[in-house]
C-alpha atoms as one frame of an Amber mdcrd trajectory, in Angstrom:
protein
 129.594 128.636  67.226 132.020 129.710  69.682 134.461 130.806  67.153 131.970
 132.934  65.531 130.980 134.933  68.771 134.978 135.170  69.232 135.048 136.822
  65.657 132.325 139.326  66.122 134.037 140.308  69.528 137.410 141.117  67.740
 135.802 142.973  65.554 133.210 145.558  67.623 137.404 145.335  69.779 138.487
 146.709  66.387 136.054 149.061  66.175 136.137 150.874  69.590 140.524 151.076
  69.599 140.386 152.631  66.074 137.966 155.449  66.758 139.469 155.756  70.315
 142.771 156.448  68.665 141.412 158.515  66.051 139.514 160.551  68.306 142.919
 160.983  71.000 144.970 161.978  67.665 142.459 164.500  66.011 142.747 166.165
  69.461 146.226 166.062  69.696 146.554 167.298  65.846 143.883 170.380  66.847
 145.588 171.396  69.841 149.166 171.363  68.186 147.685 172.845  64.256 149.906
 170.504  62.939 150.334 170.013  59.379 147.125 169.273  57.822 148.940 166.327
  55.147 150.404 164.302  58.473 145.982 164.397  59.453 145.206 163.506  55.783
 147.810 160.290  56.198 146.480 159.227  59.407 143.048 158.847  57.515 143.992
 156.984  54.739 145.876 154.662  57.178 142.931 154.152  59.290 140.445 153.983
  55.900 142.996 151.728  54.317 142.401 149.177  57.440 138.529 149.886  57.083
 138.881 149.063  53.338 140.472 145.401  53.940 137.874 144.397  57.018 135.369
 145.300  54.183 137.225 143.030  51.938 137.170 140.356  53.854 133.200 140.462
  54.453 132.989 140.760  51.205 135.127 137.724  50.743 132.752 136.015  53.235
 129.693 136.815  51.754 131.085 135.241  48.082 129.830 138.226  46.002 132.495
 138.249  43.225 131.969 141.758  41.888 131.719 143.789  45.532 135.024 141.776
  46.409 137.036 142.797  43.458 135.914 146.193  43.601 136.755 146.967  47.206
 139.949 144.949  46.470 141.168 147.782  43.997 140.026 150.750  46.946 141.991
 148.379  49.230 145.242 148.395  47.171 144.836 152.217  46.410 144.567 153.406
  49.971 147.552 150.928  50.799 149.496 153.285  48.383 148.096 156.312  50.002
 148.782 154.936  53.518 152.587 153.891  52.858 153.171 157.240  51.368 151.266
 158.648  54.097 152.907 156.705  57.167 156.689 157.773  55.549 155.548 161.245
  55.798 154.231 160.857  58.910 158.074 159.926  59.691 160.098 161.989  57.914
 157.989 164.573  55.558 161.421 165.063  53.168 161.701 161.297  52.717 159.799
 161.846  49.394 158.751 164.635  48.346 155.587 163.182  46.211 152.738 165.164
  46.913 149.217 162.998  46.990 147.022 165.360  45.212 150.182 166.370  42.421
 147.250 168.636  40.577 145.764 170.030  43.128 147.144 173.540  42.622 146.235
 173.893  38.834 143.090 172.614  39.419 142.650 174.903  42.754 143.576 178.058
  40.158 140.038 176.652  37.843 138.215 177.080  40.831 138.392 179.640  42.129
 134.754 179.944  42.919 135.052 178.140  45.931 135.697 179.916  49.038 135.461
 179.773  52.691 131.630 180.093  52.488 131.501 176.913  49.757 133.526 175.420
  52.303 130.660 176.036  54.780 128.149 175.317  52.759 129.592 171.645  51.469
 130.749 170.752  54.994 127.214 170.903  55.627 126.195 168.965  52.510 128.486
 165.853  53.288 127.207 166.335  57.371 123.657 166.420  56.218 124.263 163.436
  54.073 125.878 161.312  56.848 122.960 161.838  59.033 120.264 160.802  56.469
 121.831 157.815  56.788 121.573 157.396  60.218 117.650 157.125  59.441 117.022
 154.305  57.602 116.082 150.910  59.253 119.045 148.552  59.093 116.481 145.458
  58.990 115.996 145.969  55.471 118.411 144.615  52.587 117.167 147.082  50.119
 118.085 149.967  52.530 121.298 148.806  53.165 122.242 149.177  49.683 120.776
 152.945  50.259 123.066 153.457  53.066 126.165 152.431  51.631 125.406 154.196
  48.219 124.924 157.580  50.157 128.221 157.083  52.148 129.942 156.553  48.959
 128.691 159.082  47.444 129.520 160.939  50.822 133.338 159.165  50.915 133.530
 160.738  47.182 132.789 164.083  47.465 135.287 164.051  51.033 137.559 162.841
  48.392 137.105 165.687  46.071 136.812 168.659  48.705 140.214 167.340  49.881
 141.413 167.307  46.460 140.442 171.874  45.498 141.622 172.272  49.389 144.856
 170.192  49.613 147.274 171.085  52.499 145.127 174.026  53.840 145.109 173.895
  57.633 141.101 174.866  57.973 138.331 173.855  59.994 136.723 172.442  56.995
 139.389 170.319  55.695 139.773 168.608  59.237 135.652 168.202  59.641 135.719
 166.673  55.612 138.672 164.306  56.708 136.476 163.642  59.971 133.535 163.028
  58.067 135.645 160.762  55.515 136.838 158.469  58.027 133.563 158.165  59.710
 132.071 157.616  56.354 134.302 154.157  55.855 133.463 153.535  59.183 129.687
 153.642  58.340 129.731 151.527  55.512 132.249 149.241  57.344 129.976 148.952
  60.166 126.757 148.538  57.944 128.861 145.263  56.025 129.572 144.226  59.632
 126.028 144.450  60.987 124.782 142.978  57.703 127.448 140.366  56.672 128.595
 139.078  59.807 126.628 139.828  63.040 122.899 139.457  61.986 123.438 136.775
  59.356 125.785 134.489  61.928 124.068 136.180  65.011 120.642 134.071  63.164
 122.883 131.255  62.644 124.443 130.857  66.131 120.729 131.128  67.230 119.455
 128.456  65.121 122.295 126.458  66.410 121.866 127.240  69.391 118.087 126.429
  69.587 118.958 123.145  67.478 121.869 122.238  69.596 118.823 122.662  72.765
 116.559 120.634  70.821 119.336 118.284  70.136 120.217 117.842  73.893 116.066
 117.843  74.435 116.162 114.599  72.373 118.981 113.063  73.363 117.781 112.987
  77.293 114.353 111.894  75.352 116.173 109.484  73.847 118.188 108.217  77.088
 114.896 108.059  79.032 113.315 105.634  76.139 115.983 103.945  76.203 115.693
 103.378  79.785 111.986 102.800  80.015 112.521 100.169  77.185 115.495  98.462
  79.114 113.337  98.794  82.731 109.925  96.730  80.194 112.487  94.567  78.899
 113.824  93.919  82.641 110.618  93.358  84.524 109.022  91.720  81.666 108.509
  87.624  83.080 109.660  86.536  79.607 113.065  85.077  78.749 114.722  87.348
  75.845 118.229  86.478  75.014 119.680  88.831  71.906 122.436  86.479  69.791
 124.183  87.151  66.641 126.567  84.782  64.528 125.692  82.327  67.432 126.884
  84.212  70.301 124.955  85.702  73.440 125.404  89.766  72.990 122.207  90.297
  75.139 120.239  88.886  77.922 117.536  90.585  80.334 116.998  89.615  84.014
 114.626  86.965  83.218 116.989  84.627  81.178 119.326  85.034  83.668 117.094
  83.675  86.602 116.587  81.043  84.319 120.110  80.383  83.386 120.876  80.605
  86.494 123.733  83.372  86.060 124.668  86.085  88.441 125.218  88.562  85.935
 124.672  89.341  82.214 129.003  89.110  81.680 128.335  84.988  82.479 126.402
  84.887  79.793 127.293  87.088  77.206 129.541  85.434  74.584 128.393  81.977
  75.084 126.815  80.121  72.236 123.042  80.461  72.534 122.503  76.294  71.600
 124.709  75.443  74.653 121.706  76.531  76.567 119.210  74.483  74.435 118.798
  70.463  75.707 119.785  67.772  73.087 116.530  66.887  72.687 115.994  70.304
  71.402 118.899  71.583  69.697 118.549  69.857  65.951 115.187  71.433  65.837
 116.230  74.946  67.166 118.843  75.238  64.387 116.219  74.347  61.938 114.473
  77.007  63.440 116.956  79.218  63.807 117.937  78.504  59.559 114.480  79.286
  58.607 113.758  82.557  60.614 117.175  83.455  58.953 115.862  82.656  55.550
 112.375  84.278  55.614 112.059  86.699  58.411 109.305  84.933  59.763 108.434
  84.877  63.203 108.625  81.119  64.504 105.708  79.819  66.340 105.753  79.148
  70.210 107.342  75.497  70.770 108.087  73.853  74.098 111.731  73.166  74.664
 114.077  72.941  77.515 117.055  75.328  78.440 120.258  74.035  80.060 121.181
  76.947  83.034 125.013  76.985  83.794 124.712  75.111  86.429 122.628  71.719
  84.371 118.969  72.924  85.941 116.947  72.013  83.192 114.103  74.219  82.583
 110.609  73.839  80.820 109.680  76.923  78.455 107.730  78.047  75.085 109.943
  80.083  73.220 109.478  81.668  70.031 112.340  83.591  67.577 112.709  85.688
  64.508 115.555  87.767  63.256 116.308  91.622  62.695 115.308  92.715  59.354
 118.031  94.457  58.523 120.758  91.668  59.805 119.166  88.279  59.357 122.939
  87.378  61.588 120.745  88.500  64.665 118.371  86.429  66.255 115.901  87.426
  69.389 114.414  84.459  71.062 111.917  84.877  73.230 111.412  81.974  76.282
 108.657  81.855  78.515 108.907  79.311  82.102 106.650  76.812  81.564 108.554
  74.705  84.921 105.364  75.304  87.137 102.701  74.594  84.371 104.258  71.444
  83.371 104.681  70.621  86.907 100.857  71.290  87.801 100.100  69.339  84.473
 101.879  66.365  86.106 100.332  66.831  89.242  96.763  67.381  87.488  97.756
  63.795  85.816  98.514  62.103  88.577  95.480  63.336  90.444  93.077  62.260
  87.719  94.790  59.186  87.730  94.162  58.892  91.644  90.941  59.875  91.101
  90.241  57.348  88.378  92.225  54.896  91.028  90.063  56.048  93.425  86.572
  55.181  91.737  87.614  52.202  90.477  88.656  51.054  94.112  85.092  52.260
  95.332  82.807  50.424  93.148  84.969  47.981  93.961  84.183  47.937  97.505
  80.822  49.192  96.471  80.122  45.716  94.320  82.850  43.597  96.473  80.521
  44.703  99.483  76.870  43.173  97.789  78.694  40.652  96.449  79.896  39.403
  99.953  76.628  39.582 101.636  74.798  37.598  99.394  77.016  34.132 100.383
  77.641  35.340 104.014  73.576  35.429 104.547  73.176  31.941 103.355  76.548
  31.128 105.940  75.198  32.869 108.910  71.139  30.966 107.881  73.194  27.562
 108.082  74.748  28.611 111.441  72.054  29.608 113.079  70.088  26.004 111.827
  73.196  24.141 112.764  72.479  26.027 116.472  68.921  25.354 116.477  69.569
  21.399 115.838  72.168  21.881 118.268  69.701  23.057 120.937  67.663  19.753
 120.770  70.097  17.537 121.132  70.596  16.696 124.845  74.304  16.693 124.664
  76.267  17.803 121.877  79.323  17.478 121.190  81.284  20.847 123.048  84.103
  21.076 119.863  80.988  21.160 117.851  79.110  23.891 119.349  82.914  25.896
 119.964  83.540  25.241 116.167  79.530  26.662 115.281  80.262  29.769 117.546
  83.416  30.693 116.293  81.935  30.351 112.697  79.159  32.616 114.198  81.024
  35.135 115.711  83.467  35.575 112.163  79.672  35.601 110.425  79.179  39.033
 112.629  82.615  40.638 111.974  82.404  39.687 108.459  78.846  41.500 108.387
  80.024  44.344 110.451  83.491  45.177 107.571  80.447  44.683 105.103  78.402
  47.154 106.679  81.263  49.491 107.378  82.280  49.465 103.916  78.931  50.091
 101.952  78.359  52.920 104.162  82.550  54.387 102.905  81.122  53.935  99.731
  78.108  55.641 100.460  79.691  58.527 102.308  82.433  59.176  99.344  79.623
  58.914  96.886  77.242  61.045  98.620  74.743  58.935  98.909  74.707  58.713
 103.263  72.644  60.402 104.802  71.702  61.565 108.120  67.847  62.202 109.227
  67.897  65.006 111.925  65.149  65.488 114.095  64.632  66.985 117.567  65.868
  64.070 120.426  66.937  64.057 124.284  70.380  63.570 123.934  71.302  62.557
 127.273  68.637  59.822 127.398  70.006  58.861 123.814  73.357  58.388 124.689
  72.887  56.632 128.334  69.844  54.005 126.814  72.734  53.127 123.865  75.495
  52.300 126.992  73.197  50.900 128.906  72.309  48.333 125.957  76.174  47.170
 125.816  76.807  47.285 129.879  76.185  43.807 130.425  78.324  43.016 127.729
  80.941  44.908 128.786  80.222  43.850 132.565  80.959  40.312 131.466  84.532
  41.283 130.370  85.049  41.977 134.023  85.091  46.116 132.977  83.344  48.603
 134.934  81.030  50.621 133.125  79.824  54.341 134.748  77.732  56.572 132.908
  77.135  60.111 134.182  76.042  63.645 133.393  75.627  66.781 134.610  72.470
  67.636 132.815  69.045  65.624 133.049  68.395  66.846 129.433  69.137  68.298
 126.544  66.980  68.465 123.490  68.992  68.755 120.386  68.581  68.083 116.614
  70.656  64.757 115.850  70.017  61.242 113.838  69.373  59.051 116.432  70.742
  55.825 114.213  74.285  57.467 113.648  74.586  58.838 117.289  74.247  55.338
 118.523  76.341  53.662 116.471  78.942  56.162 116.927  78.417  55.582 120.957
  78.518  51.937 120.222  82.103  52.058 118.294  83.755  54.080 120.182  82.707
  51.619 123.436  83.864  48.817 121.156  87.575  50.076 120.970  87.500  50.745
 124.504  86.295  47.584 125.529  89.094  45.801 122.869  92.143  47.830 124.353
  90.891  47.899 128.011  92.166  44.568 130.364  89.956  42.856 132.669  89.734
  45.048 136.227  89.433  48.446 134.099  86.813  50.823 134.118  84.940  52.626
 131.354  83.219  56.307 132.054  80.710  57.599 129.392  80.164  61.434 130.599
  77.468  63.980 128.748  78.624  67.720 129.591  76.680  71.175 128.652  78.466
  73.898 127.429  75.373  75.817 126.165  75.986  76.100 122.800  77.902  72.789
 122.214  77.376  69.204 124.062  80.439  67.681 124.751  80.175  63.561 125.077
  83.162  61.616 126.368  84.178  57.886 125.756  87.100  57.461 128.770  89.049
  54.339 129.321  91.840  53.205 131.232  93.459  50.833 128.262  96.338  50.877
 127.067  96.613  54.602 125.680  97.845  55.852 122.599 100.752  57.472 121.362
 100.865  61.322 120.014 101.962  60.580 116.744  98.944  58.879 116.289  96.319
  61.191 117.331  95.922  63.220 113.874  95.957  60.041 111.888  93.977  57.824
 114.073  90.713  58.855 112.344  92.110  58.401 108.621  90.935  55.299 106.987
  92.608  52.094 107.232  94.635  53.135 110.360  95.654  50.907 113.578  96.705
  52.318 116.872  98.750  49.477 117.066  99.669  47.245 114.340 101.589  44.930
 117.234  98.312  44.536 118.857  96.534  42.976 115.909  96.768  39.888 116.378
  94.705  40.344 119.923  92.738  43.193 118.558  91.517  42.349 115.715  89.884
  45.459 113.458  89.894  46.811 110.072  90.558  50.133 110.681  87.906  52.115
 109.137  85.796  52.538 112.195  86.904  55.647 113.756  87.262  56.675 110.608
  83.043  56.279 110.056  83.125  57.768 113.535  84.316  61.064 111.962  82.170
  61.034 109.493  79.290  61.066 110.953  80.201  63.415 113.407  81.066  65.899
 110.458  77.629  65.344 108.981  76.192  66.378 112.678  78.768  69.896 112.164
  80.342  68.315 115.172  83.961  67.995 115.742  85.556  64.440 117.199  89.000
  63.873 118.750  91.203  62.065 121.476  93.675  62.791 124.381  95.640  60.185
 125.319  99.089  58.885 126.764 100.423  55.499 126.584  99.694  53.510 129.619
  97.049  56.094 130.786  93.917  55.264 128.961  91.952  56.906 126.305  89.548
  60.359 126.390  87.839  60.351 122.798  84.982  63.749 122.596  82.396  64.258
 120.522  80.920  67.721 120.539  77.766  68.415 118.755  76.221  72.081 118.471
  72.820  72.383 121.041  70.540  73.027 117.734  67.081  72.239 117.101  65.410
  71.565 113.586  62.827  74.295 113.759  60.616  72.504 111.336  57.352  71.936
 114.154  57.822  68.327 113.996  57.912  67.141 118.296  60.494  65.791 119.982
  60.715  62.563 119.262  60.942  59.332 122.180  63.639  57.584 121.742  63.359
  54.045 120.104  66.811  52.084 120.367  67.025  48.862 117.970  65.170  46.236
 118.772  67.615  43.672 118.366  69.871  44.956 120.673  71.790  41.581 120.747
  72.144  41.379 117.592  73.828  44.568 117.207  75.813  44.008 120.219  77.169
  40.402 118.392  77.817  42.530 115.111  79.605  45.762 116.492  81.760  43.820
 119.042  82.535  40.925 116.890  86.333  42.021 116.312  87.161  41.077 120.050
  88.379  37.632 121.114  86.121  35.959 122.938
């Protein structure tokens, strides 16, 4: 395209030296009246140059007939312009006269004069300008314009030929009007054969050449949209053909664990496939190759560079038009298979889990039913016992020791029907509207001579007289009761035990303090879990099962209370219990309190763990 424009510059260059020569001559030849044959020369020179530019558009436009034509004008002004350019030297050189008839023929004609002159002067001026008004646009007008100049270049010719060699104003206008003649029909052939028809072609290259450079930064910004989806996508896609890695996007390398895509790239795709996997990924890989198909997702395992084996579904198929090329198509599966083996293992625990509960659940009834007709036969044995005057002491030891494992054997069997019942839903807490204060000092009062005869001081006090609040009187107590049991079991003779009911308006704090034996930090979020001992070193004095602090909590948590302990070893024991100051707003009254009964006999059960 560039050459083109260079063209059509050297040739509008051509155009402006040769008529800015001519014209500088023509003055020069005016002002001097030199001889009019050395003007005639410098024409044909100048039209013979014309002639072979229009050759060669010709010659460029491939029409045969036009080119040979113009070829023979060519040649024949070449003759003229030699002949005229050596008389332009020397005018003696040779003495060959370029019109040799021009005198007979001027003696035929003698008709035409100075005013014919005139008069076809103004013919071949008129005839110039007509041309001057047709519409170059149009083919078929072209050919009008160039016929008219040749018809106009002809009769020049002939004018020249009745008036040769006569220094007049006419004979210079008619060689003036001859050269601008070729010029027209030069610059016509120009317009026509060169400018306008490359002009349109360096346009539509030039507008194809935008549109090219249009799709091309389309293209690159596809290209880069598809490589920023393939990127970001989560899925594994590794490229490979005859074998080897060409291609990998960010995902495959997180899972192959490479740092960049050169680690990778080259590498033989099954050295990242696990034996386990790698016969039936070349099967694969044979029958994508074979039928085009896409292969269905699969689980397999990839080898990364560094041996991290990793859990994915991948999938593959091959390029249609090279079946050598094979895209496969991984998706991490680490995390699923991992939850799956966690889900596993949880419905095993949970199957574990019920299992071990109606065990307890049936273990529980099962128990009961022999250590009722045990505890019957004690308390006959102490009955007879009673009557006789004096018994044998090992006897009546022996029947209270067998009575006092009767209690702690009831109290593990109570403790665990009621785990059972709280993991199965099945426990239960009645709230209604009750004094707590009076609740909580009748249920240590009840123990106090109990704990009295352990040689422990026992000091209950509030700083509230009431405080009505909706609870389950049952549950309260017994939590009251258990946590007095553990700090009667870990508190020596000489100690002291405070039970303390605070008000903090919305909440009621109770406190269980002792001066035992403490407990270490470690221990305090773990004391309530099930099955846990402060101490296991202090078994063997304390005896316990572990599960009571751990009812504790629960029934706390079924009041939307909160439970917990401060403590330091060798400093005693603070265990709370705060319970939201709530009433049931149901209209029931408040209802008196009405401890058990058999206040011994819960005393004997609850505190049966300790040594006596």
């Amino acid at each position: 395209m560039e050459n083109k424009q260079s063209d059509k510059f050297k040739i509008k260059s051509l155009n402006r030296e040769i008529i800015v020569v001519l014209i500088f001559l023509l003055l020069i030849l005016i002002i001097t009246r030199a001889n009019l044959m050395i003007l005639h020369n410098f024409v044909d020179i100048v039209c013979t140059i014309y002639a072979y530019n229009i050759v060669a558009i010709i010659t460029k436009r491939n029409k045969n007939i036009s080119k040979t034509l113009f070829s023979i004008v060519a040649i024949i002004y070449t003759v003229f312009a030699l002949i005229g350019l050596i008389n332009l030297i020397d005018n003696n050189i040779i003495n060959i006269s370029i019109y040799p008839f021009a005198n007979e023929l001027k003696k035929n004609v003698e008709f035409i004069g100075q005013y014919g002159g005139y008069i076809f002067s103004l013919f071949l001026l008129v005839l110039f300008l007509a041309t001057n008004k047709f519409e170059e646009s149009d083919n078929r007008k072209l050919h009008i314009i160039i016929l008219i100049n040749t018809v106009n270049m002809i009769s020049a010719e002939v004018w020249l030929y009745l008036n040769y060699n006569k220094y007049t104003p006419i004979n210079i206008f008619t060689n003036v009007i001859l050269l601008l003649t070729y010029y027209k029909i030069y610059n016509m052939l120009v317009d026509f054969g060169i400018e306008k028809p490359y002009g349109s072609l360096c346009e539509d290259v030039n507008n194809l050449n935008k549109e090219l450079i249009s799709k091309n930064i389309e293209l690159k910004e596809s290209i880069q949209r598809y490589k920023t989806v393939i990127d970001l996508t989560p899925n594994s896609i590794i490229i490979s053909e005859n074998g080897k890695c060409i291609f990998a996007n960010n995902s495959a390398l997180t899972i192959l664990k490479a740092k960049n895509v050169e680690e990778v790239i080259g590498k033989e795709f099954l050295d990242f496939i696990h034996n386990d996997n790698r016969e039936v990924v070349k099967e694969r890989i044979k029958a994508t190759k074979e039928s085009g198909t896409i292969c269905p997702f699969i689980e397999q395992k990839y080898v990364a560079l560094d041996g991290t084996i990793t859990y994915v579904k991948a999938t593959g198929t091959s390029i249609p038009y090279d079946s050598n090329i094979i895209i496969s198509i991984a998706r991490d599966i680490t995390e699923s298979k991992k939850a799956e083996k966690s889900e596993k293992r949880l419905e095993e625990a949970l199957q574990y889990d019920k299992l071990r509960k109606d065990f307890f659940a049936n273990l529980s009834h099962e128990l009961r039913t022999p250590l009722n007709v045990i505890f019957t036969a004690v308390q006959m044995l102490q009955i007879k016992l009673r009557q006789i005057e004096h018994a044998d002491e090992s006897i009546i030891k022996y029947i209270t020791m067998t009575e006092q494992n009767c209690y702690r054997l009831l109290k593990i069997i109570n403790n665990l029907i009621d785990i059972t019942k709280i993991d199965s839903g099945y426990f239960n807490v009645n709230m209604e509207n009750f004094d707590i204060v009076r609740l909580v000092e009748d249920t240590t009062l009840s123990i106090a001579e109990y704990i009295e005869s352990k040689k422990i001081e026992l000091i209950f006090d509030t700083d509230i007289e009431e405080k009505i609040i909706a609870c389950d009187e049952e549950k309260i107590s017994r939590v009251i009761i258990n946590l007095l049991s553990n700090a009667v079991k870990f508190t020596k003779p000489g100690g002291k035990i405070m039970v303390n009911v605070y008000d903090k308006g919305e909440d009621i704090i109770i406190r269980v303090k002792d001066t035992g034996v403490g407990i270490t930090k470690s221990m305090h979020k773990i004391i309530f879990e099930r099955f846990t001992q402060v101490n296991k070193n202090l078994a063997r004095d304390f005896q316990g099962s572990g599960i009571g602090l751990s009812i504790v909590k629960a029934l706390v948590d079924m009041h939307n209370g909160e439970v917990w302990v401060e403590s330091e070893v060798g400093n005693g024991s603070s265990f709370f219990i705060k319970l939201p100051a709530v009433k049931v707003e149901d209209g029931k009254p408040v209802r008196n309190y009405n401890f058990v009964k058999d206040q011994k006999n819960v005393v004997n059960i609850e505190f049966s763990d300790i040594i006596k």
